[in-house]
PAZAPA-4460 file (N, C-alpha, C; in steps of 0.05 Angstrom, whole numbers, plus 32768, in hexadecimal, padded with zeros to 4 digits):
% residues 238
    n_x    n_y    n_z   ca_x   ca_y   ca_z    c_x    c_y    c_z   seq   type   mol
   7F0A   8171   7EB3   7F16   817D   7ECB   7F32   8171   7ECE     1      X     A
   7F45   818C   7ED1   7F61   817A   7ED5   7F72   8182   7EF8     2      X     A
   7F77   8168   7EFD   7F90   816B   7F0F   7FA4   8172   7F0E     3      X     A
   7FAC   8186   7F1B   7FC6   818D   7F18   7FCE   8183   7F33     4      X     A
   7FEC   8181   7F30   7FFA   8169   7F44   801B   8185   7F48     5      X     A
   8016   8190   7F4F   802C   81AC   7F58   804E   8194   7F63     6      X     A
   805E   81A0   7F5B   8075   8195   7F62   8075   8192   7F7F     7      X     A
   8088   8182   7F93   8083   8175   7FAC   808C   8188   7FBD     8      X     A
   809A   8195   7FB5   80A6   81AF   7FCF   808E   81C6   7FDF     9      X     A
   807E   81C4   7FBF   8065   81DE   7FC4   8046   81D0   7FCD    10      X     A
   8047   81B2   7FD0   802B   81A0   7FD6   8029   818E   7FED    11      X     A
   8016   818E   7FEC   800E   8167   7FFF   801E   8153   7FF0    12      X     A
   8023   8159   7FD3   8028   813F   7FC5   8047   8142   7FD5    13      X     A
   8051   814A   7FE5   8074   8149   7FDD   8083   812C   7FE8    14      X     A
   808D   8127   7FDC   809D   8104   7FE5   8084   80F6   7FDA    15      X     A
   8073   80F6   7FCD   8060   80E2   7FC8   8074   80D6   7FA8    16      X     A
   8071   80BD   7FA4   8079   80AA   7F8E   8065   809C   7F88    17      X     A
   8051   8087   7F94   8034   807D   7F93   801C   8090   7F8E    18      X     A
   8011   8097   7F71   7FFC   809B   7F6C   7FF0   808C   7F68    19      X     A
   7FD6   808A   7F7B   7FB9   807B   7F72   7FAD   8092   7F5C    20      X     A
   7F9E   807D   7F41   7F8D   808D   7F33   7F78   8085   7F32    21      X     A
   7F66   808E   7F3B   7F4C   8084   7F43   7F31   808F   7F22    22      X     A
   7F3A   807D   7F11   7F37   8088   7EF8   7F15   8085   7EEE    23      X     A
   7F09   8074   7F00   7EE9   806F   7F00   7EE2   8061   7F17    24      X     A
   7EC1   806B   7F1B   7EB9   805E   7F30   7E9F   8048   7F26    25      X     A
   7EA1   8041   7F0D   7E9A   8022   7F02   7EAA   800E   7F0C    26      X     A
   7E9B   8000   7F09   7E99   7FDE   7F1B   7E82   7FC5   7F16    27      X     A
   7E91   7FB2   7F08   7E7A   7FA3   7F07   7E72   7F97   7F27    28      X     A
   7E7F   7F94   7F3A   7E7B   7F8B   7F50   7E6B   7F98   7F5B    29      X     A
   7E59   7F93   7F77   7E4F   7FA6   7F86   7E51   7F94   7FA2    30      X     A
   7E66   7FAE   7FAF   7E72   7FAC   7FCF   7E66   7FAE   7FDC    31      X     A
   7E4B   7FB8   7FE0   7E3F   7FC9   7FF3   7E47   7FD0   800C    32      X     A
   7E5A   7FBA   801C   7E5C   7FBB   8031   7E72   7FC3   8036    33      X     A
   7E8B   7FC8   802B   7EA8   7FDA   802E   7EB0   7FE0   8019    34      X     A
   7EA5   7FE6   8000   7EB7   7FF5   7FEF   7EC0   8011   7FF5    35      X     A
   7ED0   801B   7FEF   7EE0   803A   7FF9   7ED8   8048   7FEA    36      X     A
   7ED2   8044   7FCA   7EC8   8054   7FB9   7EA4   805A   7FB2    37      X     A
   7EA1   804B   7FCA   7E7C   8046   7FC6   7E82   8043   7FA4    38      X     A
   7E8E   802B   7F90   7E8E   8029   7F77   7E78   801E   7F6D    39      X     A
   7E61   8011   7F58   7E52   8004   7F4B   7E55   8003   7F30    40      X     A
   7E41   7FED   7F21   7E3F   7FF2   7F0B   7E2A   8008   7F04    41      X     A
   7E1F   8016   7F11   7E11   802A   7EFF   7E21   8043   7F04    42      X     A
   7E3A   8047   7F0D   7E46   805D   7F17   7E59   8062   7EFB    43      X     A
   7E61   8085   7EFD   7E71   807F   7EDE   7E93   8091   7EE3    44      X     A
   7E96   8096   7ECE   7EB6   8099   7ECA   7EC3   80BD   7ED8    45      X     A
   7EB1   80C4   7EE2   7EC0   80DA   7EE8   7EB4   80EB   7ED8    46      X     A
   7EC4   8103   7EDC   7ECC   811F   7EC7   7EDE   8123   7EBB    47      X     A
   7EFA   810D   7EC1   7F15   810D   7EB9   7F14   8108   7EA0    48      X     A
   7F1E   8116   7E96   7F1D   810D   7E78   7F36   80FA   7E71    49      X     A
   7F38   80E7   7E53   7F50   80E4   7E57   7F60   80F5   7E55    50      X     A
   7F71   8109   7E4A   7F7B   811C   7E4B   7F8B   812B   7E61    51      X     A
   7F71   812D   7E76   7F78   8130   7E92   7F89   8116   7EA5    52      X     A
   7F82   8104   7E96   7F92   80F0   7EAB   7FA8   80EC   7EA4    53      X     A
   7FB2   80F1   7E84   7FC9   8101   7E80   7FD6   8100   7E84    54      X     A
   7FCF   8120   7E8A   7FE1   812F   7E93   7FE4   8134   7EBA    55      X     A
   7FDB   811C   7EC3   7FD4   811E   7EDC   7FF3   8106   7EDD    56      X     A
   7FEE   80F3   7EC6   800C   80DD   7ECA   8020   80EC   7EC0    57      X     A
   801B   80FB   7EAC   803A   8111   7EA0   8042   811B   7EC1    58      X     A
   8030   812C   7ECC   8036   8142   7EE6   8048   812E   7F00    59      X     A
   803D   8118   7F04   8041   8102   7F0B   8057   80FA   7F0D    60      X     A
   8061   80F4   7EED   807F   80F2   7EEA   8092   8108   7EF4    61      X     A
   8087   811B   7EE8   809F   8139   7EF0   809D   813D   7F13    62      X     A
   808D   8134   7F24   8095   813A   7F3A   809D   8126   7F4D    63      X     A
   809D   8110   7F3D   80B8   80F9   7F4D   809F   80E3   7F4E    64      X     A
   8088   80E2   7F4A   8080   80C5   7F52   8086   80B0   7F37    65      X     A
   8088   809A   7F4B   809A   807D   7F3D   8085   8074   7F35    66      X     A
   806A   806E   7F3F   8057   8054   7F3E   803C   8064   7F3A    67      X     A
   8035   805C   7F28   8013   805E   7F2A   8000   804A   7F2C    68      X     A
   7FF0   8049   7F35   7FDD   803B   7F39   7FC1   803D   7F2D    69      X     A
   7FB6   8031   7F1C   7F9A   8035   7F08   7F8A   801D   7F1F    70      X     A
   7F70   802F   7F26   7F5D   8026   7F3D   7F48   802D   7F34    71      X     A
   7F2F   8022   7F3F   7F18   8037   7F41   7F05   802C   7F5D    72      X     A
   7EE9   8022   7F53   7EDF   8016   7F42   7EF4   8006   7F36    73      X     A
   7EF2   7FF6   7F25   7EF9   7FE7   7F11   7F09   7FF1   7EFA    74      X     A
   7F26   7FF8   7EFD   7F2C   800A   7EE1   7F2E   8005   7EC1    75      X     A
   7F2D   7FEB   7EC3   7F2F   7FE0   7EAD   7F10   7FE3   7E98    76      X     A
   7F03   7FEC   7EA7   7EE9   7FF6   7E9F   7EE7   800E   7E90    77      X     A
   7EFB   801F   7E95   7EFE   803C   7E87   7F07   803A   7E63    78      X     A
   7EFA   8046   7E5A   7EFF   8047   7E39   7F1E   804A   7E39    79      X     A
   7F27   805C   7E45   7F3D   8064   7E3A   7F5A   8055   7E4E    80      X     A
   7F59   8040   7E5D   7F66   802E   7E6D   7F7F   802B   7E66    81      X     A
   7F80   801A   7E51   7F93   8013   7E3F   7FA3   8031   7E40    82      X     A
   7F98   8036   7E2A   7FA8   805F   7E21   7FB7   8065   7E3D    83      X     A
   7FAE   805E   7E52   7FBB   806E   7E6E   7FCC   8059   7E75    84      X     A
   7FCE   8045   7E79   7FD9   8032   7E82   7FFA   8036   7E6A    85      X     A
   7FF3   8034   7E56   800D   803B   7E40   800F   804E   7E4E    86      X     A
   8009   806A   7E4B   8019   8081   7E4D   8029   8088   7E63    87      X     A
   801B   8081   7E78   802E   8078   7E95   804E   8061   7E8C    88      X     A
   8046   804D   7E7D   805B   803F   7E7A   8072   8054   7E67    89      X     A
   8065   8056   7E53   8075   806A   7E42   8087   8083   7E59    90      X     A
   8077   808C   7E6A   808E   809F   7E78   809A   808C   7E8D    91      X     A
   809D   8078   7E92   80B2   8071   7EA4   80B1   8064   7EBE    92      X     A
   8088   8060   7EBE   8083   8067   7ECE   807C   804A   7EDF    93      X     A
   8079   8035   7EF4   8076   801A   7EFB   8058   8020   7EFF    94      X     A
   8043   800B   7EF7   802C   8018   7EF2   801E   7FF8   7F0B    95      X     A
   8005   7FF5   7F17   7FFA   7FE0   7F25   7FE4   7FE6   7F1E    96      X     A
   7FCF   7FD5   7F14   7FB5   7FD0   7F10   7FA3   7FC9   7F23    97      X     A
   7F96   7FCC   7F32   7F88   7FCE   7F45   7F66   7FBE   7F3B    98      X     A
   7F6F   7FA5   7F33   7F4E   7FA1   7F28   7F46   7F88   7F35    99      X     A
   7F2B   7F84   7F30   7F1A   7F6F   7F39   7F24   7F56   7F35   100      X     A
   7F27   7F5B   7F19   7F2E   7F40   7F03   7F1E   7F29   7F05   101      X     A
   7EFC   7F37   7F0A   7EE7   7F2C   7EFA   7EE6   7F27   7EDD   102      X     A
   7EE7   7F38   7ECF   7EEA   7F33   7EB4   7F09   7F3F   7EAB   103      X     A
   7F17   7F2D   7E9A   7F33   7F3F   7E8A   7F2C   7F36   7E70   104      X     A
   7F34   7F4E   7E5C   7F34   7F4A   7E49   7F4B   7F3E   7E39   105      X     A
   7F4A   7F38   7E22   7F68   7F22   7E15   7F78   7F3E   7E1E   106      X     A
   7F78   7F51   7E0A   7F8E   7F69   7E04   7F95   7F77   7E22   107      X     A
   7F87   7F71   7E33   7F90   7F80   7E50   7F9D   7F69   7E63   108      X     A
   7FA0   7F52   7E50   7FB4   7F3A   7E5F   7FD0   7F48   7E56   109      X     A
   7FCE   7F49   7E39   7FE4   7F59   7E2D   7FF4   7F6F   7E3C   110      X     A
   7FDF   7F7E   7E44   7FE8   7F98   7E52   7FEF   7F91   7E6D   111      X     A
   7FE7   7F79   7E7A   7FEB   7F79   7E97   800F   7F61   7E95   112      X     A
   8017   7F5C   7E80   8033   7F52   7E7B   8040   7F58   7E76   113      X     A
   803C   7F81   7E72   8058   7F8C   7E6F   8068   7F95   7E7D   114      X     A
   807B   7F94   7E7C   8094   7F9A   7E91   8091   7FBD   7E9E   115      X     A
   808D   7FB6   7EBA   808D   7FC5   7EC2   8068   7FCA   7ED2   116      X     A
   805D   7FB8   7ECC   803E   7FB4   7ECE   8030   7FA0   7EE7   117      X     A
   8024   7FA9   7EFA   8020   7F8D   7F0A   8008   7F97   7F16   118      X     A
   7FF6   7F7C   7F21   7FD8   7F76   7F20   7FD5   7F78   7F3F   119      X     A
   7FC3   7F7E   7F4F   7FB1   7F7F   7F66   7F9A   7F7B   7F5E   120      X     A
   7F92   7F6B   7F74   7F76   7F66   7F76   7F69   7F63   7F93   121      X     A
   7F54   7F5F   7F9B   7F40   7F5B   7FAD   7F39   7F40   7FB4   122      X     A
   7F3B   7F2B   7FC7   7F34   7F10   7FC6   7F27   7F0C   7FE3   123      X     A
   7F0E   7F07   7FE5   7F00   7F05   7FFD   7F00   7EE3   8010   124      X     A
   7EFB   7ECC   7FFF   7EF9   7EBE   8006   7F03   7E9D   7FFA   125      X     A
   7F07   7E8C   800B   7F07   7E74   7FF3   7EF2   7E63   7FE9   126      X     A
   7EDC   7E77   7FEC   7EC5   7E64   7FE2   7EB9   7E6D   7FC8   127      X     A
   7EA3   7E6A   7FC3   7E95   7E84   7FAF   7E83   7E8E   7FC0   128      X     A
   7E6F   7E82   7FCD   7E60   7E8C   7FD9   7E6A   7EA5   7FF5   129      X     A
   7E7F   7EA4   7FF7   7E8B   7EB0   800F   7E9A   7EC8   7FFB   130      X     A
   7EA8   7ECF   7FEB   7EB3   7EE1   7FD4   7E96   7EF2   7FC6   131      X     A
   7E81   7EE1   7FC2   7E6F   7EE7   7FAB   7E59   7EF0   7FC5   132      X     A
   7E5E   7EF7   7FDD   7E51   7EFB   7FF1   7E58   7F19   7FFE   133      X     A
   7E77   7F1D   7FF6   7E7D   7F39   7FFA   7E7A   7F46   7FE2   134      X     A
   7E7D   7F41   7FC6   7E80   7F58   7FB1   7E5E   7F53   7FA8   135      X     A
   7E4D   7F44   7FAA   7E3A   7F49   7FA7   7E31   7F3A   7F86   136      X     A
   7E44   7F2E   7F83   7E44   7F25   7F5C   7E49   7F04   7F64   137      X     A
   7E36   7EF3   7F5E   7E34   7EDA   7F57   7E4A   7ED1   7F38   138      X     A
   7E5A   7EBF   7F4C   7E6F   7EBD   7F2E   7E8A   7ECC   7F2B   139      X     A
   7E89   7ED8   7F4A   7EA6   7EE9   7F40   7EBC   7EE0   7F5A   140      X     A
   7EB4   7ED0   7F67   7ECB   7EB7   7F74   7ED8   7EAA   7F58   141      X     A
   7ECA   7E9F   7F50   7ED7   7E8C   7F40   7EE4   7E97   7F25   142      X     A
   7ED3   7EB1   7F16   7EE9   7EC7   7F09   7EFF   7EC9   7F17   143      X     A
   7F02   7EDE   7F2B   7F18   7EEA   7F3F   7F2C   7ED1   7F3A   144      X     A
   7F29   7EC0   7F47   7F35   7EA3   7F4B   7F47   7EA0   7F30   145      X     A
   7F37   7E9B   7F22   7F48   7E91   7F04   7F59   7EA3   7EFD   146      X     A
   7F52   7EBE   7EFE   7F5B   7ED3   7EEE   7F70   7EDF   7EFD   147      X     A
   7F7D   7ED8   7F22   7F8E   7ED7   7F26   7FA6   7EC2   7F1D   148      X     A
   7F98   7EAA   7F19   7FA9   7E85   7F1A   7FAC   7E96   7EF9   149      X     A
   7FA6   7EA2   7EEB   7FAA   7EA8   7ECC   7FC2   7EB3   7ECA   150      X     A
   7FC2   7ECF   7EE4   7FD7   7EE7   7EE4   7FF3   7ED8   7EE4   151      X     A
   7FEF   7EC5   7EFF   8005   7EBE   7F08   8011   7EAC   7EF7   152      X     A
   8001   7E9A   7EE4   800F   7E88   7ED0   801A   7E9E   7EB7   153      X     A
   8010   7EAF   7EB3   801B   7EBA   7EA4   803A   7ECF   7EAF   154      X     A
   8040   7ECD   7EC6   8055   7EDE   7ED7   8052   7EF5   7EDD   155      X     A
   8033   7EFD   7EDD   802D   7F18   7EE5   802A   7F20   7EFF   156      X     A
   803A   7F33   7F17   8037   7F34   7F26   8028   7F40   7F36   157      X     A
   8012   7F2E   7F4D   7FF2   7F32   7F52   8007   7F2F   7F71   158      X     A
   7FEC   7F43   7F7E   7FEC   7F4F   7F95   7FCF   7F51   7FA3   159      X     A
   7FD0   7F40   7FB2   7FA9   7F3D   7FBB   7FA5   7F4F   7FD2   160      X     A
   7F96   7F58   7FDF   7F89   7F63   7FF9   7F6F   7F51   8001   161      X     A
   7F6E   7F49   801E   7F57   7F43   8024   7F49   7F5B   803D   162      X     A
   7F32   7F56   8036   7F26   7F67   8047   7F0B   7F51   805D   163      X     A
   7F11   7F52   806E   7F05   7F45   8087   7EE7   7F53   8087   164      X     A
   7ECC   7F50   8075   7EB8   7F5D   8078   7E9C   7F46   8085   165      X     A
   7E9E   7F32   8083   7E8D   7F27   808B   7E8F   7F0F   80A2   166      X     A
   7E80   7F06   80BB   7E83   7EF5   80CC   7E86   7EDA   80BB   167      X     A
   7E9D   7ED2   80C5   7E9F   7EAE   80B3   7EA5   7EB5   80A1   168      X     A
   7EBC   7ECC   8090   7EC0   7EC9   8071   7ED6   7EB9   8071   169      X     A
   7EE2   7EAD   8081   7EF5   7E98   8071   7F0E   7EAD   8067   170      X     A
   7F15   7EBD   806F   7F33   7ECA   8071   7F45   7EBF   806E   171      X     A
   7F51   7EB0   8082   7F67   7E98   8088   7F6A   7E89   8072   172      X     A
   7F4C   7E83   8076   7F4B   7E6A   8053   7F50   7E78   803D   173      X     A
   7F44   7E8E   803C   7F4F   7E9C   8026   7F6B   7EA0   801F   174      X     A
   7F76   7EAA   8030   7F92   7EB2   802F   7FA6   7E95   8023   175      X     A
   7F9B   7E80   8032   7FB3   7E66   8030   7FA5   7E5E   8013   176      X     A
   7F8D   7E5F   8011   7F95   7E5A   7FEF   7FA0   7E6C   7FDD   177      X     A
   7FA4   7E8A   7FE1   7FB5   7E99   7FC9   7FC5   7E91   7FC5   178      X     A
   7FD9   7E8E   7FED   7FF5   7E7F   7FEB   7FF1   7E64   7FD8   179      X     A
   7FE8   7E57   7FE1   7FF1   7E3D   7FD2   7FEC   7E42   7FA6   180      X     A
   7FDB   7E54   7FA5   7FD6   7E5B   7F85   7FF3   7E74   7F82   181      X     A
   7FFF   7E75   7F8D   8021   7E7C   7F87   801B   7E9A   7F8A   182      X     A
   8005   7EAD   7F97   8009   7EC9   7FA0   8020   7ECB   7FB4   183      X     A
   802C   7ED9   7FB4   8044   7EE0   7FCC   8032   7EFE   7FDB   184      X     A
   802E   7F11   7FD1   8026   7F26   7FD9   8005   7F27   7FE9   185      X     A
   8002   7F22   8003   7FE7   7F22   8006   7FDF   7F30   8025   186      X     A
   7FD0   7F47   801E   7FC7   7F55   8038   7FB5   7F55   8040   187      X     A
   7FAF   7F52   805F   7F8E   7F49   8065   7F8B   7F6A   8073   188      X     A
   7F6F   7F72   807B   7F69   7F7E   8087   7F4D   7F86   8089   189      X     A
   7F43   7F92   80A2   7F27   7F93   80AC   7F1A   7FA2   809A   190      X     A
   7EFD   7FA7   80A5   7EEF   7FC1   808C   7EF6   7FD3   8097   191      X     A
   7EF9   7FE5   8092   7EFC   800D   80A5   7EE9   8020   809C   192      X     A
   7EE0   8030   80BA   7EC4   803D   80AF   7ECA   8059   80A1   193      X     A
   7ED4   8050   8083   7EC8   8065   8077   7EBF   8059   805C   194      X     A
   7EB4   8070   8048   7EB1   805C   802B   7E93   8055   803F   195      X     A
   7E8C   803B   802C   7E75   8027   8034   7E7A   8019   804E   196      X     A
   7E8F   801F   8051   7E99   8014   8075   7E94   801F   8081   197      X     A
   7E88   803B   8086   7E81   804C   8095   7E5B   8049   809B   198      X     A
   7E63   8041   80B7   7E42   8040   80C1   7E3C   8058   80CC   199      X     A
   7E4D   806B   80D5   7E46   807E   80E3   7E55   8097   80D5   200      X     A
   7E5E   80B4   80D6   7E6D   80C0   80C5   7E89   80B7   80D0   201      X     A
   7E93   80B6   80A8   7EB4   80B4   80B1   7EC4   80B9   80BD   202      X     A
   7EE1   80B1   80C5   7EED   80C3   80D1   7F0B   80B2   80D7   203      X     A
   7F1B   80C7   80CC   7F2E   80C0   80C6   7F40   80AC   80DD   204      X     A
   7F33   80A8   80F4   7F3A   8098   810B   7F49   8074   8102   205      X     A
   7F27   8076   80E8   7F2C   8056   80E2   7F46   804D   80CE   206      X     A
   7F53   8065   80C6   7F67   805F   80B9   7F83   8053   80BD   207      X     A
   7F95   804B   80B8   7FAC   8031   80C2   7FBB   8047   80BD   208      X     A
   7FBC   805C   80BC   7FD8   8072   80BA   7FEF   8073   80A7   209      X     A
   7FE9   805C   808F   8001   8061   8082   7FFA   8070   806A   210      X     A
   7FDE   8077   8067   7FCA   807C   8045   7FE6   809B   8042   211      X     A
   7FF0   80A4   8054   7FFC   80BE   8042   8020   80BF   803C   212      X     A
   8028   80A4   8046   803A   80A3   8043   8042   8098   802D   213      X     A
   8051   80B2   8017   805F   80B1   8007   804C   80A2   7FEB   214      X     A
   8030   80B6   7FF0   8018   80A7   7FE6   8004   80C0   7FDE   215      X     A
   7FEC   80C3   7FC8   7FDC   80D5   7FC3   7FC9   80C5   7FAC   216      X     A
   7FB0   80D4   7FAF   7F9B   80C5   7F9D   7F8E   80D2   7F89   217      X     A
   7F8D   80DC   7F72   7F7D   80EA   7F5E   7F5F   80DB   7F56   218      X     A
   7F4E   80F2   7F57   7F30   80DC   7F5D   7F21   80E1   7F3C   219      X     A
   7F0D   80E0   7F3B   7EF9   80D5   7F26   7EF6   80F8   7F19   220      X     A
   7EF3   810A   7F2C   7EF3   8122   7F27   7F0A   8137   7F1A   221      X     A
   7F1B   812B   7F34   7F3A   813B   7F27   7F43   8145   7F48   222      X     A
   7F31   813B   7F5B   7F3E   814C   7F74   7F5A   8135   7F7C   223      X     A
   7F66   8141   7F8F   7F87   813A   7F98   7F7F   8132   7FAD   224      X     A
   7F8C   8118   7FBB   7F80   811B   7FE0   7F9B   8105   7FDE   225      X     A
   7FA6   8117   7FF7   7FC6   810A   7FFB   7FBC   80EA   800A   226      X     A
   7FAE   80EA   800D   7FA1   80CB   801E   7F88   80BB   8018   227      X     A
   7F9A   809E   8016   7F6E   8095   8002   7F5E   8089   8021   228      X     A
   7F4D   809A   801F   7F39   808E   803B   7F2E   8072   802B   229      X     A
   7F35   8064   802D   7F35   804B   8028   7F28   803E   8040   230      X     A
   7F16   8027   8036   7F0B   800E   804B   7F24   7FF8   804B   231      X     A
   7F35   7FFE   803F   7F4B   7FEA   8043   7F6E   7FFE   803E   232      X     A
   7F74   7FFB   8053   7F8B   8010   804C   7FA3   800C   803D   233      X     A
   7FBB   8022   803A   7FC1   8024   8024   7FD7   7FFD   8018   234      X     A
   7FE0   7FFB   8030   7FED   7FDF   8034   7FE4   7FCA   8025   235      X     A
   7FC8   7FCD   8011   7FC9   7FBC   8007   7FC3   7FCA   7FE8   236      X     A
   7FCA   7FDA   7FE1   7FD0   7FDF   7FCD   7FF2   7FEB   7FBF   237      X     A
   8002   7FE3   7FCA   801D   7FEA   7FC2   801F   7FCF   7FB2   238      X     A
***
């Protein structure tokens, strides 16, 4: 199934430069409690072929967006990751990784040091028990942890979000240790009820108002949605 992304005069997309690609909804983590993508590990890659994602970054380029963004789930999980991540670079394009950074592989250290390439992640807490309390995975404080202190020794530029989901998670604390492990970029914010944040039906009320500015999301399927209903809005993914 392919996206087509219509030039900006004739769409929702028009003035958009920030594509999210929401290229799988695999995950080794499990959020239960605010992921936006309801992601897991038994969840899989879509219908997008590679092909389609493409030509979703070719279309991308031709109608003015600067930045893409590879998300999911977990994108680095997708067979074909790498292949997209070049081809975006190859057209021109400033690309942000959007991953856990539970596990990285050697060759996707490679890929996350090329010019023009920079890392986001998720960081809950400064403990393990308080981190490994929201994603649901024993052991992925102390991954997360390293595999940012890794990015940054290597000069890769990482961009964290926190999300405020549990009583006593240690936020604050969280935050003053990224600073001090040399993150500059770090956004906090509450859960919002939609996604797995939603206790009651969604509704676009809980959103921070900036998800459509100069912003659009391509999903697992191929549909277009000028705004990511996100449990954490768009502010922490630029």
């Amino acid at each position: 199934m392919t996206a087509l992304l219509e030039p900006p005069a004739n769409t929702a997309l028009g003035g958009v430069t920030f594509l999210e690609l929401e290229i799988t909804s695999r995950c080794q983590l499990t959020c239960s409690s605010h992921c936006y993508a309801e992601a897991g590990p038994t969840k899989g890659h879509g219908t997008m072929t590679a092909e389609d994602w493409k030509q979703v970054i070719d279309e991308a380029a031709r109608v003015g967006v600067t930045k893409v963004q590879f998300i999911g789930g977990e994108p680095t999980l997708h067979p074909n990751f790498t292949e997209l991540v070049e081809h975006a670079l190859n057209l021109g394009l400033g690309v942000q990784v959007y991953s856990n950074l539970y596990r990285v592989r050697l060759e996707h250290w490679a890929l996350f040091e090329r010019p023009g390439v920079s890392l986001a992640t998720s960081y809950y807490a400064d403990t393990d028990d308080g981190h490994d309390a929201v994603t649901g995975r024993k052991g992925s404080h102390a991954a997360t942890r390293a595999n940012i202190v890794e990015a940054l020794r290597r000069g890769i530029h990482v961009q964290v979000g926190i999300v405020d989901v549990l009583d006593g998670q240690r936020v604050d604390q969280a935050r003053a240790e990224l600073a001090a492990l040399g993150v500059t970029v770090i956004n906090t914010d509450r859960v919002r009820g939609v996604g797995n944040g939603a206790k009651v039906l969604p509704s676009t009320s809980e959103l921070c108002g900036n998800c459509t500015r100069g912003r659009a999301a391509v999903m697992p399927d191929g549909q277009v949605h000028p705004l990511r209903a996100g449990a954490l809005p768009s502010c922490r993914r630029r």
